[in-house]
C-alpha positions in Angstrom: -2.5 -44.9 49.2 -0.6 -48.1 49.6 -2.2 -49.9 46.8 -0.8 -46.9 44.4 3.1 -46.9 43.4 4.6 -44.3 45.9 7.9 -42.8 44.8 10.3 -41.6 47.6 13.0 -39.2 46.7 16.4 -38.0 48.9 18.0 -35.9 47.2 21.5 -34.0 48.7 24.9 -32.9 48.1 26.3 -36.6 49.0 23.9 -38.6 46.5 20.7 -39.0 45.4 18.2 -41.9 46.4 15.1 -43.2 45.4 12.9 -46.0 45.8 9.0 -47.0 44.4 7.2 -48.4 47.0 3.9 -50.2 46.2 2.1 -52.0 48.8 4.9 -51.6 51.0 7.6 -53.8 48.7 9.9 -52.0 46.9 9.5 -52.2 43.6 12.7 -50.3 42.0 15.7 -48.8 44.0 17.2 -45.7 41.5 20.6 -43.8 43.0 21.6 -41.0 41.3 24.2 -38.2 41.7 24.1 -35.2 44.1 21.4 -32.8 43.4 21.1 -29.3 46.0 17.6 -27.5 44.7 19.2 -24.3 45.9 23.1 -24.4 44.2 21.5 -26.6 41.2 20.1 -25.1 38.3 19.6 -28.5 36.8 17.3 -29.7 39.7 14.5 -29.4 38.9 14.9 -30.7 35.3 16.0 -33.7 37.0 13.5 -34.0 39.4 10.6 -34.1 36.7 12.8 -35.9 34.7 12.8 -38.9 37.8 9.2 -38.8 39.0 8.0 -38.7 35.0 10.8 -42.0 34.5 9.3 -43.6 38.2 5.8 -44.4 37.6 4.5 -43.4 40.5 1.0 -42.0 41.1 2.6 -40.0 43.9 6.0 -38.5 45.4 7.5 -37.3 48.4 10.6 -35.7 48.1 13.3 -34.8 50.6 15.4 -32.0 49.9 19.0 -30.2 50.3 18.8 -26.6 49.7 15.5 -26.2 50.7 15.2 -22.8 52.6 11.1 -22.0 53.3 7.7 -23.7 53.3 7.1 -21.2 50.6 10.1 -22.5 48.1 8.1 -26.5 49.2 5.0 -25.2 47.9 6.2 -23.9 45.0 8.4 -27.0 44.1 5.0 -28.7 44.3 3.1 -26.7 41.9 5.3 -26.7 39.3 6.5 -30.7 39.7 2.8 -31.0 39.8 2.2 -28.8 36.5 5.5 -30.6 34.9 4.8 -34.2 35.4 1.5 -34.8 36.1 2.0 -36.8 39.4 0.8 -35.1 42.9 3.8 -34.5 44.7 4.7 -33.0 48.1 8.1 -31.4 48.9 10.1 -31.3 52.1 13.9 -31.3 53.0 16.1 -33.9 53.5 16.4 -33.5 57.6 12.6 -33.6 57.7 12.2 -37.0 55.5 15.2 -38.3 57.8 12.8 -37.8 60.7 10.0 -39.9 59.0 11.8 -42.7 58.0 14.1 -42.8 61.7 10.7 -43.1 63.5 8.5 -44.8 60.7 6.4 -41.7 60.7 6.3 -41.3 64.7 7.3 -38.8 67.4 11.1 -38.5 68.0 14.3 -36.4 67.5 16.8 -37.7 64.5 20.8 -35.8 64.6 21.8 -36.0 61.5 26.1 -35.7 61.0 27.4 -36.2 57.9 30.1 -33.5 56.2 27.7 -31.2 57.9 25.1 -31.8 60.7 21.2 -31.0 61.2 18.1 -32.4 63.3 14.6 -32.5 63.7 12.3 -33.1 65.6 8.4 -34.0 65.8 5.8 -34.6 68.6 2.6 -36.5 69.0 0.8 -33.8 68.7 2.8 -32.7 65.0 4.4 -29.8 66.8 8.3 -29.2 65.6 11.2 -28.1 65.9 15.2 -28.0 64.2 18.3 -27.4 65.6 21.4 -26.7 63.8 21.6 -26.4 60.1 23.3 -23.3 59.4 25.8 -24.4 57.3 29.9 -24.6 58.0 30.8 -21.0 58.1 29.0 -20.6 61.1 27.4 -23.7 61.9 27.7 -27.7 61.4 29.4 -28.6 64.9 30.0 -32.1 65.3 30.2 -32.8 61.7 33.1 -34.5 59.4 33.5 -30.6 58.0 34.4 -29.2 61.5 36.1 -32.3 63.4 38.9 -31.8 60.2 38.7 -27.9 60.6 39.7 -28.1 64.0 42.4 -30.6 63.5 43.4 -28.4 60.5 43.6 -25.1 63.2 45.6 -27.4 65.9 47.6 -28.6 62.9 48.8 -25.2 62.2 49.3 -24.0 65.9 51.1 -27.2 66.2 53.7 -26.4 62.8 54.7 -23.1 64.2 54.5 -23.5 68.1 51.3 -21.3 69.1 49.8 -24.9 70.4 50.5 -28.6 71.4 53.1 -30.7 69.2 51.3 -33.1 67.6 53.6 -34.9 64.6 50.5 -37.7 64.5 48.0 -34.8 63.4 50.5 -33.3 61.1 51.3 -35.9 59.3 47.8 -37.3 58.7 47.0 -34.2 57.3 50.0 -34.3 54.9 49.0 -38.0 54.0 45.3 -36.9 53.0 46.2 -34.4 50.5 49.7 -35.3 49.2 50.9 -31.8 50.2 53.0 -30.4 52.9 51.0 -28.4 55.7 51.5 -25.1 54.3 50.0 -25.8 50.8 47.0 -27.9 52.8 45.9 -24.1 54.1 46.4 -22.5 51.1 44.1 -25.3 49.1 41.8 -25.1 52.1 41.2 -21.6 52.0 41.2 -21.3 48.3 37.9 -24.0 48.1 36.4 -22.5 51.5 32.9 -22.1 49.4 33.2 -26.2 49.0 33.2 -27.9 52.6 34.0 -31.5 51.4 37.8 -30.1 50.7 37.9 -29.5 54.3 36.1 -32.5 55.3 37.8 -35.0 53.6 40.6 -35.1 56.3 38.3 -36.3 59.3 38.6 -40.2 58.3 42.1 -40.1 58.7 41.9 -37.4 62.0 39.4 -39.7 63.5 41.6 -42.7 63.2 43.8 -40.6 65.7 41.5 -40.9 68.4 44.1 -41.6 71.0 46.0 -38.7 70.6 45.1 -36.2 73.2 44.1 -33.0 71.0 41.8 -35.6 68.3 40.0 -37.0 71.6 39.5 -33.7 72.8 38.4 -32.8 69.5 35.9 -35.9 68.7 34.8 -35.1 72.7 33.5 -31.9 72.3 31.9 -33.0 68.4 29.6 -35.6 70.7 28.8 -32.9 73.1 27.6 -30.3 70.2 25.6 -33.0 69.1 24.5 -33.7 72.3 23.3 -29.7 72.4 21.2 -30.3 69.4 18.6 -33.0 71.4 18.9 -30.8 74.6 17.4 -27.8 72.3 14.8 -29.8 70.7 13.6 -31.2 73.6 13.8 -28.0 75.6 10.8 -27.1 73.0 8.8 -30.1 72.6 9.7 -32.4 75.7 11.6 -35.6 76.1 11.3 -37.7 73.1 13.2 -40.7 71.4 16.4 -40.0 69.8 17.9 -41.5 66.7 21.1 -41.0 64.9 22.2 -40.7 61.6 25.0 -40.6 59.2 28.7 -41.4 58.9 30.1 -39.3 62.1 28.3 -41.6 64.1 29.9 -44.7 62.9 33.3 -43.4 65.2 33.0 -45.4 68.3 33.9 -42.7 70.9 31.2 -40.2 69.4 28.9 -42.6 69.1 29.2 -44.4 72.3 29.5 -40.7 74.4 26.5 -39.3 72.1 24.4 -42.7 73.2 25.5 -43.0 76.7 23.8 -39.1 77.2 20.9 -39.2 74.9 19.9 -42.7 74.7 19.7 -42.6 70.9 19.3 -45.5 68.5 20.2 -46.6 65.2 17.2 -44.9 62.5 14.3 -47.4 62.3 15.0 -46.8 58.0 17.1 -44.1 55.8 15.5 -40.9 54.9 14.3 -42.0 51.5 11.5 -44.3 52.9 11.1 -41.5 55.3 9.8 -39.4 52.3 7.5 -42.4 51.5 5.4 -41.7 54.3 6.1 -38.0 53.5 4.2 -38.7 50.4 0.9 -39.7 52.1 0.9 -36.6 54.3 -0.2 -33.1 52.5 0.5 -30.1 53.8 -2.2 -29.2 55.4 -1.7 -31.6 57.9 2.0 -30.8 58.9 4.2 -27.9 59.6 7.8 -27.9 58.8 9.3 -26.4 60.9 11.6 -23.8 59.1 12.3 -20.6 61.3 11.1 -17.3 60.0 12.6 -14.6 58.1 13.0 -11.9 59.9 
């Protein structure tokens, strides 16, 4: 496998990445825009489209969207059928585990605008916690450290909560709008949770006001849940962290301090390299059953 051009593919709602990989240098680097195989109907045109383009005599791909091991195996087939080039399929929190541990055992929390992990034993057993999306789910993420500011925002304009003019007026300053017209844009794009997300740089930067620490506090500690799961199921195991949430000291350093977790050993699209040399017979993924 290493002496053949391996092409690794992550592919979300942030960005797309790819590299070829050919006894182990990297051969091309390829970036692309955000591609969601289950929102996208232009996916996987594009995906052919990039694996054809590549070169490669195999993929692995990491992908947003992905729901079941069944939708993987069909991706496969059909990539397969389309291009020409053996590929296998996975999503994007399972790649993000390969390339954190370079293909070992270990947990990876994933927090970006939303939040995610996975984890994998010695053995191959696995397990996820988290990924259920921000109308019910993503705690810790940039998505729900702005919702709650936005909720103590508003409890803070018309006296149910706190005063808090520093919160306010970050708010105001990230969308150029007074606080009522933020909810009303807010609620209007609910479907789309970068709108909301886009005001946790500026709420982060806040961290010494009492309701954001409380606030970035409690996003360590949900993160913190998410290895405490996972290892409840599979037993203590290294932990790595990854994406931009992580990047705020006080997460980061209260996240660490209880989990022990390190930096990822490489991004998720060299995790998909390695994803490329493992078929799936020989892995599970670790997607919970329909019921």
């Amino acid at each position: 496998m290493a002496s053949v051009p391996i092409l690794g593919v992550e592919a979300t709602g942030v960005g797309t990445q790819a590299v070829l990989v050919r006894d182990g240098e990297v051969v091309s680097r390829i970036t692309e825009g955000p591609l969601n195989v289950l929102l996208d109907p232009t996916a996987f045109d594009r995906l052919a489209k990039l694996i054809r383009e590549s070169g490669a005599a195999v993929a692995g791909l990491g992908l947003a969207g992905l729901r079941s091991e069944r939708e993987a195996q069909l991706l496969e087939m059909q990539l397969r059928a389309k291009t020409g080039v053996p590929t296998v399929v996975g999503d994007d929190t399972e790649v993000a585990q390969l390339g954190a541990f370079n293909g070992g055992p270990g947990i990876v929390v994933i927090a970006h605008t939303g939040s995610n992990s996975f984890g994998r034993d010695a053995a191959g057993r696995v397990a996820r916690a988290g990924g259920f999306g921000h109308v019910i789910g993503d705690e810790g993420s940039h998505y729900w450290i702005a919702a709650q500011a936005l909720r103590h925002a508003m409890r803070s304009l018309d006296g149910r909560g706190p005063k808090s003019a520093a919160l306010e007026q970050a708010i105001v300053r990230t969308y150029g709008a007074g606080l009522e017209t933020v909810m009303m844009r807010v609620t209007e794009k609910a479907a789309d949770p970068g709108v909301v997300a886009r005001a946790a740089k500026a709420v982060m930067a806040l961290d010494n006001d009492p309701i954001v620490a409380g606030i970035l506090d409690q996003a360590a500690d949900d993160l913190i849940a998410h290895v405490r799961a996972i290892s409840a199921k599979l037993g203590p195991l290294p932990v790595a962290m990854y994406g931009s949430v992580f990047d705020h000291s006080r997460i980061r350093q209260r996240f660490v301090a209880a989990t022990g977790a390190v930096d990822v050993a490489a991004p998720p699209v060299f995790g998909a390299v390695v994803l490329a040399s493992r078929p799936r017979g020989q892995r599970d993924m670790g997607f919970r059953a329909a019921s």
